[in-house]
C-alpha positions in Angstrom: -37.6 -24.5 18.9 -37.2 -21.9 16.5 -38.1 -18.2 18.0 -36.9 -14.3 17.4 -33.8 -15.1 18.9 -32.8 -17.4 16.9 -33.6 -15.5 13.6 -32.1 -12.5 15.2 -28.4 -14.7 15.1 -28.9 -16.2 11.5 -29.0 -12.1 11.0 -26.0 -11.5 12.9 -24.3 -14.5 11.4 -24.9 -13.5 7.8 -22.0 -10.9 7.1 -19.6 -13.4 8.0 -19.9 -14.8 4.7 -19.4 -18.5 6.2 -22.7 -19.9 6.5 -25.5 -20.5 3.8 -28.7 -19.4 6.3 -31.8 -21.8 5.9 -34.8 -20.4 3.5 -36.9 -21.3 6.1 -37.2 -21.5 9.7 -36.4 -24.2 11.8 -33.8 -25.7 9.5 -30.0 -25.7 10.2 -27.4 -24.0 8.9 -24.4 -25.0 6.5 -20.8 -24.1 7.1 -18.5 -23.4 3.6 -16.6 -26.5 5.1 -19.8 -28.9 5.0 -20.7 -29.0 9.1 -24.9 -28.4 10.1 -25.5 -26.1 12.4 -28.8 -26.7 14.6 -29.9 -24.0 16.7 -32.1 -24.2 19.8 -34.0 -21.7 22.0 -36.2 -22.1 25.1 -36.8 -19.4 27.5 -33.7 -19.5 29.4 -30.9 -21.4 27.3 -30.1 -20.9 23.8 -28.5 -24.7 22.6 -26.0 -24.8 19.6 -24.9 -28.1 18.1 -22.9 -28.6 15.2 -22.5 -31.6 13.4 -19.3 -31.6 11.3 -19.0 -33.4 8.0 -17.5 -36.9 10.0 -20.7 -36.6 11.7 -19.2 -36.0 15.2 -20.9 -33.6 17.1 -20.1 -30.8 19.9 -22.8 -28.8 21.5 -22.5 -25.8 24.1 -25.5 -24.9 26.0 -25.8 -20.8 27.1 -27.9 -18.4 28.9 -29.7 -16.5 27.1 -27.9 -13.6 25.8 -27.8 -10.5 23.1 -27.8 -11.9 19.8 -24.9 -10.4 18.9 -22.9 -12.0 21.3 -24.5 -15.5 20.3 -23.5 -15.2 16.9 -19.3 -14.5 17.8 -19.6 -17.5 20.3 -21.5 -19.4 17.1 -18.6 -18.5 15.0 -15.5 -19.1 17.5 -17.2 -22.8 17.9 -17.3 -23.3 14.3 -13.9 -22.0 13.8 -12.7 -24.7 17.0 -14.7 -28.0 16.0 -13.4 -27.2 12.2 -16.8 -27.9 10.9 
């Protein structure tokens, strides 16, 4: 489900220059290195999964928390799975 939160991370995420944010909502994001980036919201977990370009997957599922915070954890798991 795509919600304010999740906007509200694409936002934080785009000065980080690494990610081409979706035109429009709902679809994932790309990494410069070629992974997908699906985001997922509900009203107590925020779910990120990112597919890297293998197609091997790794997901982490947290509570809901300031998007700011989101966003660092977003980029640390990119950064990790090498996607």
């Amino acid at each position: 489900m795509h919600g304010t939160l999740t906007s509200q991370v694409q936002e934080y995420l785009r000065p980080f220059g690494m990610f081409q944010l979706p035109q429009a909502p709902g679809q994932a994001i790309t990494t410069k290195r070629g992974g997908t980036i699906y985001l997922d919201e509900t009203d107590r977990e925020f779910t990120v999964r990112i597919v890297r370009r293998d197609g091997s997957t790794v997901e982490e599922v947290r509570p809901i928390a300031d998007p700011g915070e989101l966003a660092i954890a977003i980029r640390s798991m990119v950064f990790k799975a090498r996607a």
